[in-house]
C-alpha positions in Angstrom: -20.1 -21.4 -11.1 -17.2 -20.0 -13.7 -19.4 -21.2 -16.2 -21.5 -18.4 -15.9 -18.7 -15.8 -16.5 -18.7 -15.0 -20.3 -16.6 -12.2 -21.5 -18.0 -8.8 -22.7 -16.8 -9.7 -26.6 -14.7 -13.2 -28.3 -14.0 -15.6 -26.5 -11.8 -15.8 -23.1 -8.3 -16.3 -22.6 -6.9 -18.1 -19.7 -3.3 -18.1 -18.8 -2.3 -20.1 -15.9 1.2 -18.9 -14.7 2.2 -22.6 -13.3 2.8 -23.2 -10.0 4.5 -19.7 -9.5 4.4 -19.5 -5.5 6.6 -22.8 -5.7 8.8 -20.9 -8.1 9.1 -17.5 -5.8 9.7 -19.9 -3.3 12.9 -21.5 -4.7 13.9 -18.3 -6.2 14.0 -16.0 -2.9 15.1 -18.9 -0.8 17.8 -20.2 -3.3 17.1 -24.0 -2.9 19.3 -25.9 -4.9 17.4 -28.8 -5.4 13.6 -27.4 -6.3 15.9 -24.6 -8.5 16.9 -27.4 -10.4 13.8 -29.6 -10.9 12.1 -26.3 -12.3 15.4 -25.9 -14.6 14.7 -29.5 -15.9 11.5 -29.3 -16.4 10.6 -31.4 -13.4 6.4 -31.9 -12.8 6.2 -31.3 -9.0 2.8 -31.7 -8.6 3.8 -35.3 -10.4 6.3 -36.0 -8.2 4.0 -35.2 -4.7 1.5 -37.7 -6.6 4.0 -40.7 -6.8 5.1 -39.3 -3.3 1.8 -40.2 -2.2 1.9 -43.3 -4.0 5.1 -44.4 -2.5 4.4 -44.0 1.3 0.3 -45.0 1.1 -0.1 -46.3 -2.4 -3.8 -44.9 -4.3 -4.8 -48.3 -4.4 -5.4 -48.1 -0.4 -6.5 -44.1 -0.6 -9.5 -45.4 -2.8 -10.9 -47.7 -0.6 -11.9 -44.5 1.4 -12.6 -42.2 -1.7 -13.1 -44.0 -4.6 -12.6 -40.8 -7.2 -8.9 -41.1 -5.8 -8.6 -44.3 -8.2 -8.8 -41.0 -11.4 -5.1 -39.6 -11.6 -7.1 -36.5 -12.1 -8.1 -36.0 -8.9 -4.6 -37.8 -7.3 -3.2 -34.5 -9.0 -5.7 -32.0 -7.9 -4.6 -33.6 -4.2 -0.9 -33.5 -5.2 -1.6 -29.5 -6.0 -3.4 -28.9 -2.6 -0.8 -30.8 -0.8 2.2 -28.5 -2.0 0.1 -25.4 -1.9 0.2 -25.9 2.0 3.4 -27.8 2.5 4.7 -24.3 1.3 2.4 -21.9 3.1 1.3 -23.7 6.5 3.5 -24.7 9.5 1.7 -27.7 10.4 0.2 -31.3 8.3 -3.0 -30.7 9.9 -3.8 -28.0 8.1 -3.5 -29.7 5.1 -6.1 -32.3 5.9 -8.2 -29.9 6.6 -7.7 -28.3 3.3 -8.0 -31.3 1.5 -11.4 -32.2 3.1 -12.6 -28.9 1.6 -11.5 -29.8 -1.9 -14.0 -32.9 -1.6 -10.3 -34.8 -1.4 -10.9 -37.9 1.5 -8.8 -40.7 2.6 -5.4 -39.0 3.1 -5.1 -38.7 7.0 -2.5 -37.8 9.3 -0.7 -41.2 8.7 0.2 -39.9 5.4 0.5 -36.8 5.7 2.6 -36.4 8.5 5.5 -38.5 6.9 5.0 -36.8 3.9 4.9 -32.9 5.0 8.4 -33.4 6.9 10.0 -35.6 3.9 9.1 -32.4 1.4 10.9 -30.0 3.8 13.7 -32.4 3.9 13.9 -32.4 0.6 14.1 -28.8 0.2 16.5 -27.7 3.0 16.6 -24.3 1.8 12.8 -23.5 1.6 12.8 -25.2 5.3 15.6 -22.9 6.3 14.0 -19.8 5.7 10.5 -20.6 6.9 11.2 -22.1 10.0 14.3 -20.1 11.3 15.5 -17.0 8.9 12.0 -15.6 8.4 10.9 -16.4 12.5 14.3 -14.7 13.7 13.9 -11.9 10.9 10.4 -11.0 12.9 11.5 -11.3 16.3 14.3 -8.5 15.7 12.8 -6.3 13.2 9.2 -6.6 13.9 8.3 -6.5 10.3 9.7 -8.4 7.3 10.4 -6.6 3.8 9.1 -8.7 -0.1 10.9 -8.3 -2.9 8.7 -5.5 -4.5 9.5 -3.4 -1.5 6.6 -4.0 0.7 6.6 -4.2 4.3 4.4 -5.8 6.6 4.3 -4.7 10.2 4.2 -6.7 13.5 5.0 -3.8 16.0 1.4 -4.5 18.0 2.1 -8.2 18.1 2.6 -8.7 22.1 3.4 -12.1 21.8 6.5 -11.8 19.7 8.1 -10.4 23.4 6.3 -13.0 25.5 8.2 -15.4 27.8 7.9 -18.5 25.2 9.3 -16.4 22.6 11.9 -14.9 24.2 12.9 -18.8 24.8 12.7 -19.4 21.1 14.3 -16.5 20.1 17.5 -17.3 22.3 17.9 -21.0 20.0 17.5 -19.4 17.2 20.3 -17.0 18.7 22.8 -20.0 18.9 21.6 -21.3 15.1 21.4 -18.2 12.8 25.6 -17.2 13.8 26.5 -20.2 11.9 24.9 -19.5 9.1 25.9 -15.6 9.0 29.5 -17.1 9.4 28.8 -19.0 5.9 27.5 -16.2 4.5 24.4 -17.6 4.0 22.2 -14.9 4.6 22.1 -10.7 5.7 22.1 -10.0 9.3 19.4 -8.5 11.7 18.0 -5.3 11.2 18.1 -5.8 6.8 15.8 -7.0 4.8 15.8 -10.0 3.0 18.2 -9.5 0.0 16.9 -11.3 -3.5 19.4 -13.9 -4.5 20.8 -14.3 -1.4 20.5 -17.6 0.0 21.8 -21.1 1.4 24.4 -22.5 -1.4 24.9 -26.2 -1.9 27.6 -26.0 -0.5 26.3 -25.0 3.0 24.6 -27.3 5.2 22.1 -25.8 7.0 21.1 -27.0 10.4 17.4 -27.6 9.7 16.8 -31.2 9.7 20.4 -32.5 11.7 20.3 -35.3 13.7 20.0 -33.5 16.9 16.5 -32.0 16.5 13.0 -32.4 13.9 10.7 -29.9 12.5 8.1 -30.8 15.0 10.9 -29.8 17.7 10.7 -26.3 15.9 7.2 -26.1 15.7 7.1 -26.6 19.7 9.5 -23.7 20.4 6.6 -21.1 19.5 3.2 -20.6 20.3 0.2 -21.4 17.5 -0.4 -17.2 17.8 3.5 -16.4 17.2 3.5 -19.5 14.5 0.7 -17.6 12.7 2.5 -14.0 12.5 5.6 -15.8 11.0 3.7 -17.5 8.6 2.0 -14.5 7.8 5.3 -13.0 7.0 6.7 -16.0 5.0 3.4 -15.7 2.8 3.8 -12.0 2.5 7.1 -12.5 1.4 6.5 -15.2 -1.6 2.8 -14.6 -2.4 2.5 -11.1 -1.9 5.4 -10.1 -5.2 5.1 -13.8 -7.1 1.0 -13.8 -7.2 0.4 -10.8 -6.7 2.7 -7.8 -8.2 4.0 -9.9 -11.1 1.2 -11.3 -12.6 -0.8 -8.1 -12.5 2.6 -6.3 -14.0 3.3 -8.8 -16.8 -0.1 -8.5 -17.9 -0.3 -4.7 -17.6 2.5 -4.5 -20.0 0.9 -7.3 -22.6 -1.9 -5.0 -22.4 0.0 -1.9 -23.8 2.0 -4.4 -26.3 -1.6 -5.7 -27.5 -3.2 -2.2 -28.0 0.1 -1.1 -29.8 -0.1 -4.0 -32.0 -3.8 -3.5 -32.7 -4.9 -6.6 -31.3 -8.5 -7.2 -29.8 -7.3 -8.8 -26.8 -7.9 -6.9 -23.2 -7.2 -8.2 -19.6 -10.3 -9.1 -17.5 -8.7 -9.4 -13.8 -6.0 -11.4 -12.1 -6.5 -14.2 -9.7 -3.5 -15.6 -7.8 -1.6 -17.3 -10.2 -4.0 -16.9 -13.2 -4.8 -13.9 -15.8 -7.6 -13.9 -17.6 -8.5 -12.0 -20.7 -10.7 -11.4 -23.7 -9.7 -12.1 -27.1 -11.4 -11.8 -30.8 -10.7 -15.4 -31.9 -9.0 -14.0 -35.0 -6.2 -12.4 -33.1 -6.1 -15.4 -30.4 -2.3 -16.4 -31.6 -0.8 -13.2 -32.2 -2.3 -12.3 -28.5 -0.3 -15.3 -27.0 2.8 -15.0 -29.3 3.0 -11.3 -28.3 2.4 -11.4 -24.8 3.7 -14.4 -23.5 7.0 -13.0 -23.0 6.3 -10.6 -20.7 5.3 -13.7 -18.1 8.2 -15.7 -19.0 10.7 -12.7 -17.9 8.7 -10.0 -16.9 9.8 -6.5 -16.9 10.6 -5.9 -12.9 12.7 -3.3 -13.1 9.9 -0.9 -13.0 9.0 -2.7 -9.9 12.4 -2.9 -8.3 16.2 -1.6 -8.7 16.9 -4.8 -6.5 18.7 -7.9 -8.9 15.8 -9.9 -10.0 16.0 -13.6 -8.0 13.4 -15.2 -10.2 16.1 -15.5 -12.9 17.1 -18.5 -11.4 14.4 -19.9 -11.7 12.7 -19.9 -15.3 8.6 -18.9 -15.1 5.8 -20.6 -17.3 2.7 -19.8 -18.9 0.4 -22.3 -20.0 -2.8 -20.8 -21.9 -6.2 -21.8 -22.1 -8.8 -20.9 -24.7 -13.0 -21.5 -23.8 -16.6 -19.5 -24.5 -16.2 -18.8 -20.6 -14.5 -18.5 -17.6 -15.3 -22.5 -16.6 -15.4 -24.5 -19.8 -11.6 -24.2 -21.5 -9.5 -26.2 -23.9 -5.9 -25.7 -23.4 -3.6 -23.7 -26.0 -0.9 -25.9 -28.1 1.6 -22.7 -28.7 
C-alpha cells in the first residue's frame, strides 16, 4: 500500500527516529540498565531476538511458521514483542498482536516467561508502570507528560470501586518506602522529568514475596486499562508525538533558511517523512539531523529535559516512494 504514496516533487525522505518510545521510557523512568544499553549502543530489538532464541530456540518457532527460519522476520517479531512488553499489562496481548503481523508460532509458553523476564530486567520501567503510574491515578485522578499535558480520569467510577480501594491500600504500604529513598515525588505532583529509581535503590517490584502476575490480579481488566492508558500517555504522547513533530518543525525552518528543497510530508509515530530534490538530499540530512538527535525542548517545556540521559537516533532512508526505500549511509 505505501508504494502508492509518491511525493508531490524529488524523491522522499524517510527518517526513522529508532525505537524512541523504548528511549522515553528509560529516560522518564530512569532505568539504569536500558539507560545504559542505549548509551552503548546496545540493539534491543537484537537482544529480544536471541531472547527468543534462548528460552524457545527459532529452530522450534519454524516448525510452526516457517518465515521465522529469515532473521528478518525473527526481528520484525523482536520489534512487536518490545512494542507491547512496554505498552500492555498482559503477554496475551502480545500474541495477539503478533498474530496480526502475520508472526505465528510464538505462544503463551514463550511469551509468558519472556514478558516477566523483560520487566525483570528493567526494574525501573516495571516500577513505574505497575505501581508509581497506578498509585499516581488512584490519588490524583489524572496523570501529567512531560510536555505538560494532562489526561483526565475524574468520570472513571471504577478507580473508587471496592477492588480498587483494596489495591490502592498495598500500594499504600509499598510507595512509603520508596518516598523514604527518595525515589520519586509524592501524591498530588506530577511526575518530575529526571526523577527516578537510582541504582542504588532497590525497588520492590519483583522481591521474593510477590510476581507481576500477583500485581496484575490486584486490579480489575477496566482499572488495568485506565492506567495503561496513563502510562502510554505519559511516554508516547511527548516521545512520539510532540518531539518528533517539533524536531522536524524546526528542520523545516533551518532547510528553508538554508535554501534547501527539502519540505516535511507528515509524521507517523516514530517516523518523519519528507520530500527532498535529490541534489540537496545530503545537505537536508546533514542540516537537520541535529535537531532529532537533541532537539530543541525548551520551547516545549521549562522542565529539565530527561531524554538527555538517554542519547536519541535517526536513521534515514532515501526511495521514489513512501514503500520502496534504501537506507541513507551519513
Amino acid at each position: 500500500m505505501r508504494n502508492l504514496f509518491y511525493p508531490p516533487f524529488g524523491e522522499w525522505l524517510h527518517g526513522d527516529l529508532s525505537q524512541i518510545e523504548m528511549r522515553g521510557g528509560a529516560a522518564e523512568t530512569g532505568d539504569v540498565v536500558l539507560t545504559k544499553e542505549f548509551r552503548e549502543g546496545v540493539d534491543r530489538h537484537e537482544k529480544t531476538r536471541l531472547l527468543v532464541d534462548q528460552l524457545a530456540n527459532w529452530k522450534t518457532v519454524e516448525k510452526f511458521n516457517p518465515q521465522m527460519g529469515n532473521p528478518g522476520h525473527q526481528r520484525t517479531a523482536a520489534k512487536v514483542v518490545n512494542f507491547n512488553v512496554l505498552f500492555t499489562d498482559e503477554p496475551s496481548t502480545i500474541e495477539h498482536s503478533l498474530h496480526k503481523n502475520g508472526i505465528f508460532g510464538i505462544g503463551a509458553s514463550i511469551l509468558k516467561p519472556l514478558y516477566d523476564e523483560i520487566h525483570r530486567t528493567y526494574n525501573n520501567v516495571s516500577f513505574f508502570k505497575f505501581l508509581y503510574v497506578p498509585y499516581i491515578v488512584l490519588y490524583n485522578k489524572y496523570i501529567t507528560n512531560y510536555v505538560k499535558r494532562r489526561r483526565r480520569f475524574h468520570d472513571v467510577t471504577f478507580l473508587t470501586d471496592e477492588r480498587a480501594l483494596k489495591g490502592r491500600a498495598f500500594l499504600d504500604e509499598i510507595m512509603p518506602i520508596s518516598f523514604k529513598e527518595g525515589i520519586v515525588s509524592q501524591p498530588g505532583k506530577p511526575i518530575i522529568p529526571g526523577v527516578g529509581p537510582t541504582s542504588s535503590c532497590v525497588l520492590p517490584v519483583f522481591d521474593k514475596d510477590y510476581k507481576l502476575n500477583d500485581l496484575r490480579k490486584l486490579f480489575s481488566r477496566e482499572t488495568r486499562k485506565c492506567f495503561m492508558e496513563a502510562w502510554n500517555f505519559l511516554i508516547q504522547g511527548p516521545y512520539s508525538g510532540d518531539i518528533p513533530k517539533l524536531a522536524v518543525s524546526c528542520a523545516a525552518r533551518k532547510w528553508a533558511k538554508e535554501g534547501i528543497k527539502a519540505v516535511p510530508l507528515f509524521t507517523l509515530y516514530d517516523s518523519v517523512e519528507c520530500a527532498c530534490d535529490p541534489a540537496h538530499r545530503e545537505r537536508a540530512v546533514l542540516e537537520g539531523t541535529p535537531y532529532f538527535l537533541t532537539p530543541p525542548l525548551h520551547l516545549l517545556t521549562d522542565e529539565e529535559p530527561a531524554w538527555r540521559r538517554v542519547p536519541f537516533n535517526i536513521e534515514w532512508s532515501v526511495g521514489p516512494n513512501w514503500g520502496d526505500q534504501q537506507k541513507l549511509k551519513i
